[in-house]
C-alpha positions as CSV (number, residue, x, y, z in Angstrom):
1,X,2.1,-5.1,-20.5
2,X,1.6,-2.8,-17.7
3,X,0.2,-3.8,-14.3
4,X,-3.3,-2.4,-14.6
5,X,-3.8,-3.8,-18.0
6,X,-2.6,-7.5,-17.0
7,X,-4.6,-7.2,-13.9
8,X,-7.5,-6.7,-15.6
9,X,-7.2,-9.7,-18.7
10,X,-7.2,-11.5,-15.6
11,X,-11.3,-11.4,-15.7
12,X,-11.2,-12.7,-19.1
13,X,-9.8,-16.0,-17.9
14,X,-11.8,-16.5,-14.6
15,X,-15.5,-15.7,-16.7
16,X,-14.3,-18.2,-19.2
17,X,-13.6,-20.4,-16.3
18,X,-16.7,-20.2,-14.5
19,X,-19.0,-19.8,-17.4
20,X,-17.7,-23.3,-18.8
21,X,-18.1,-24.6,-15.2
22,X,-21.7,-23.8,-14.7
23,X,-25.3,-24.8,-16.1
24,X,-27.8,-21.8,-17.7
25,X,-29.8,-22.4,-15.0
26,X,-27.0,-21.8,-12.2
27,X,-26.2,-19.3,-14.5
28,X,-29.3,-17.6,-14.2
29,X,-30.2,-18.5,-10.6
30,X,-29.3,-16.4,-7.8
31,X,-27.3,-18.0,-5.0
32,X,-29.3,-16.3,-2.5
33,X,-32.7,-13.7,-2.4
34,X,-32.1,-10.6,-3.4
35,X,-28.5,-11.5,-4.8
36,X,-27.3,-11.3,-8.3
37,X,-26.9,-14.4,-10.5
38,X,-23.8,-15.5,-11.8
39,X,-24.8,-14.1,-15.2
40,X,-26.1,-11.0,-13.5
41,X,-22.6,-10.4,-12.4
42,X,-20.8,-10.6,-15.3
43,X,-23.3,-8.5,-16.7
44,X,-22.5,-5.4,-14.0
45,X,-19.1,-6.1,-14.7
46,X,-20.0,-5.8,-18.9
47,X,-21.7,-2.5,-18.2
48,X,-19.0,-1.2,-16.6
49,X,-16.7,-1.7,-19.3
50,X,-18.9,-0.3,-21.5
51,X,-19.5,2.7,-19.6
52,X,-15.1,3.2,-18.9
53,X,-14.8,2.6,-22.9
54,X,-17.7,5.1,-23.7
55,X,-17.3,8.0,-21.7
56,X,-14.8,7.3,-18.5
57,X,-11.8,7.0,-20.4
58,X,-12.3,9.9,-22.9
59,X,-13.1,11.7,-20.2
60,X,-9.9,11.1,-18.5
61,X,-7.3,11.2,-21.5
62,X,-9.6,14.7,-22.7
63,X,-10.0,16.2,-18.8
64,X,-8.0,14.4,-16.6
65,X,-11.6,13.6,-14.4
66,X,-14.1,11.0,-14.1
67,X,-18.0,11.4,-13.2
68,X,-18.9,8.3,-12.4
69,X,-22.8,7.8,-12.3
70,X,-25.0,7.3,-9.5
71,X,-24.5,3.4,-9.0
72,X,-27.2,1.8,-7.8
73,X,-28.6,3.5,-10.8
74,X,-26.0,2.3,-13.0
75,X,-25.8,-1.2,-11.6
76,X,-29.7,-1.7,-12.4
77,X,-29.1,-0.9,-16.2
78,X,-27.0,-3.5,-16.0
79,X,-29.4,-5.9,-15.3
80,X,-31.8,-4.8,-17.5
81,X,-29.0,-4.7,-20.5
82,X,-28.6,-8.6,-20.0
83,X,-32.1,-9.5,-19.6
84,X,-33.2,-12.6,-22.1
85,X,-29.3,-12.8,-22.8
86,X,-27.9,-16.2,-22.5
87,X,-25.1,-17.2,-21.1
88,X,-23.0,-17.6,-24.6
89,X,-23.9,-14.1,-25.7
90,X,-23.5,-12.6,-22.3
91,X,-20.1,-14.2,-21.9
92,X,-18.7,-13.5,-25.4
93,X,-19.7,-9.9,-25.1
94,X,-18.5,-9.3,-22.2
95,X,-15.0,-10.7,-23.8
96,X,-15.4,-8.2,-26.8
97,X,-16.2,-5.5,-24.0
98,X,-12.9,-6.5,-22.2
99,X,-10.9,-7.1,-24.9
100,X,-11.7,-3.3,-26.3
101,X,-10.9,-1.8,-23.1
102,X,-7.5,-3.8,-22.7
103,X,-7.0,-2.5,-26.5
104,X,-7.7,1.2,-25.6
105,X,-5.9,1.1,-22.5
106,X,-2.8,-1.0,-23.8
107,X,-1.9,1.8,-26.6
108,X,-1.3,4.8,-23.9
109,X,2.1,6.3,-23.3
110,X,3.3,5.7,-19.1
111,X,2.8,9.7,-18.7
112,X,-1.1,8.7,-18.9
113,X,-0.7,6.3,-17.0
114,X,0.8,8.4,-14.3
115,X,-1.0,11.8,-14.9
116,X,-2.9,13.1,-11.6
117,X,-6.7,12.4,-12.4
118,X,-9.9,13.5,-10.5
119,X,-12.4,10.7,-9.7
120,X,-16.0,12.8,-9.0
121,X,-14.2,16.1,-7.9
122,X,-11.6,14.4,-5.9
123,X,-8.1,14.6,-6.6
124,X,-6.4,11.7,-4.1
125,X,-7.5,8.7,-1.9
126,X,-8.1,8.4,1.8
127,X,-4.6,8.0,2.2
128,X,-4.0,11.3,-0.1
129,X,-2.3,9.8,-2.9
130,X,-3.1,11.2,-6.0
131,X,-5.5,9.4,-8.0
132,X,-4.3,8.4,-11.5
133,X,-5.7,6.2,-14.7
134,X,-3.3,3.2,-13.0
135,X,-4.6,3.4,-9.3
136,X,-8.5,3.6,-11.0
137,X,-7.8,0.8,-13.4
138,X,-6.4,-1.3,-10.4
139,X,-9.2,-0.5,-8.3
140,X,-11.5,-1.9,-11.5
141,X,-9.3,-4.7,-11.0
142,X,-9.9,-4.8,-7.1
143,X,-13.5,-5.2,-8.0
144,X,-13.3,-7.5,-10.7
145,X,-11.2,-10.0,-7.8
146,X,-14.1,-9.3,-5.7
147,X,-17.0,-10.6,-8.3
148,X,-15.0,-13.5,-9.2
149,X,-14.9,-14.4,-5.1
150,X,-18.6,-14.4,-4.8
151,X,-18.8,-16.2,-8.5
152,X,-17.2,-18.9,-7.0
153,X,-18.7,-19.5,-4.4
154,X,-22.1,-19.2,-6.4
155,X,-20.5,-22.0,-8.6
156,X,-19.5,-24.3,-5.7
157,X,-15.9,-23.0,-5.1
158,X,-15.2,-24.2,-9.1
């Protein structure tokens, strides 16, 4: 298993993790005003896994870019996607989500792995290495590590 795609089965674990470690209602309660819930969370994360299976990877194995949308935008549908969700069905789709992403990332070759990529018109990162599927998926990864940070702390430091 490549890099990328075992950094990203990490999530898999920690939601299980927290989800089992946490009531609906902590689930469902913000930690702070104007915050997201713990379930909120998971949900953005979800969304974004829908959107990379949907359109961001085609995208990239057809163009060799990625348009992300705007995300404030983006991070709102999220919400509203999860609203009167509970906890179970949020959690298990958000495994199904996962695990179809892992699957459809999991079957390509290394050169696709590898292959220069655009991200919104740009072609390499602040430090002007090229930007490829890995170095996205690992920055997916990046953000998942960050969510899972401010999960636990929502969740007591489980």
């Amino acid at each position: 298993m490549n890099e990328a795609v075992s950094s990203l089965a990490v999530w898999k674990e920690d939601i299980v993790r927290i989800s089992e470690s946490v009531s609906e209602g902590t689930w469902k309660t913000p930690a702070e005003a104007g915050k997201w819930s713990i379930g909120e969370v998971v949900g953005h994360i979800l969304y974004w896994d829908l959107y990379l299976i949907q359109e961001g990877l085609p995208s990239i194995l057809n163009t060799q870019s990625i348009s992300f949308p705007d995300h404030d935008e983006y991070n709102a549908k999220s919400i509203m996607y999860i609203e009167g969700k509970s906890k179970t069905e949020i959690v298990n789709e958000a495994l199904r989500q996962r695990d179809a992403l892992l699957s459809d990332l999991s079957g390509l070759s290394e050169e696709k792995w590898e292959n220069p990529i655009s991200i919104n018109g740009v072609t390499a990162d602040e430090d002007s290495m090229p930007y490829t599927l890995k170095s996205l998926m690992l920055e997916f990864a990046e953000h998942d590590r960050h969510h899972v940070n401010q999960l636990l702390k929502i969740g007591a430091g489980l």
